[in-house]
DRENNU-590964 format. One record per residue (C-alpha): residue in one letter; z, x, y. Coordinates in steps of 0.001 Angstrom, whole numbers, padded with zeros to 6 digits, always signed. Layout:
BEGIN
AZXY ...
% end
This chain:
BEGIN
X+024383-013830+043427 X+027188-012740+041506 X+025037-010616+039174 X+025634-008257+041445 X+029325-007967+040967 X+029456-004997+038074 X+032817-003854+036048 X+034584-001842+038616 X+037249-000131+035941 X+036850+002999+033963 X+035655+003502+031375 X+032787+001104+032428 X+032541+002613+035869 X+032128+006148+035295 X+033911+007213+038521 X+036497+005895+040168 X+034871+002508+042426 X+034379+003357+045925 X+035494+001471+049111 X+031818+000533+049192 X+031559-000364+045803 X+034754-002919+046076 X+033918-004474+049716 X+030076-005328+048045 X+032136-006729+045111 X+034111-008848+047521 X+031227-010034+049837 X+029229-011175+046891 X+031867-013269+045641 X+032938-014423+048940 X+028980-015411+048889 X+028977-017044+045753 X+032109-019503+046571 X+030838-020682+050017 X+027489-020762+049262 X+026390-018969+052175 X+024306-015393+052093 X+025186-015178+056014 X+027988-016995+057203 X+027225-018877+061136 X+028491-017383+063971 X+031791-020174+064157 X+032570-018944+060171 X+031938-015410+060602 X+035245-014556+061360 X+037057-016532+058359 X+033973-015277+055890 X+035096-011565+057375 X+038409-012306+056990 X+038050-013341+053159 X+036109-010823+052504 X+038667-008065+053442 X+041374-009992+051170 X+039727-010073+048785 X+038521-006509+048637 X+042849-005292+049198 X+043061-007515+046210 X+040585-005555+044231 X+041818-002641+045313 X+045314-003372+044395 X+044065-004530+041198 X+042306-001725+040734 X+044949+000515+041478 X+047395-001273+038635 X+044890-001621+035849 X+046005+000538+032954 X+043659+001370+030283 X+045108+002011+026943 X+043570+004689+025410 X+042373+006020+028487 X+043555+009082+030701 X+046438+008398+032849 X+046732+007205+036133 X+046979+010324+038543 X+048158+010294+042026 X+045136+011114+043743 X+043657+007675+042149 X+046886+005804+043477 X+046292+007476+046694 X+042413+006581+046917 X+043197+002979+045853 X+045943+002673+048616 X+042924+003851+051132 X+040389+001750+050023 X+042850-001344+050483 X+043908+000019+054184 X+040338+000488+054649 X+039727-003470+053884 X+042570-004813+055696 X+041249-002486+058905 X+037797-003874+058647 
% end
């Protein structure tokens, strides 16, 4: 399962990852520690809820990751981490 988690940071990830890219990264792991592909319907609502940590988490990590030798941080990828963690605490 957890082959499917890839490097979400430049310079691996040629683009900046998208919301869809981190909330996929946070399922699969969120799959990998319970050990369920598909939660039941009385855990859907915690395996939900830890998935959507887990992604603000990412995001947040994402968003403070600095790569020496890299470009610099610029706002607008502050400001599209910042969404993509509102966007996982919303869902």
């Amino acid at each position: 399962m957890c082959r499917s988690i890839k490097t979400l940071r430049p310079p691996v990830l040629p683009e900046e990852a998208t919301e869809e890219d981190i909330r996929a990264a946070a399922l699969q792991y969120v799959r990998k520690v319970s050990g369920f592909r598909a939660p039941a319907a009385h855990n859907r609502e915690v395996f939900e809820q830890a998935v959507a940590e887990i992604a603000e988490s990412t995001a947040k990590l994402l968003g403070g990751i600095e790569v020496r030798g890299g470009a610099a941080r610029t706002a607008a990828r502050a400001a599209h981490t910042a969404d993509a963690a509102q966007a996982a605490q919303a869902s």
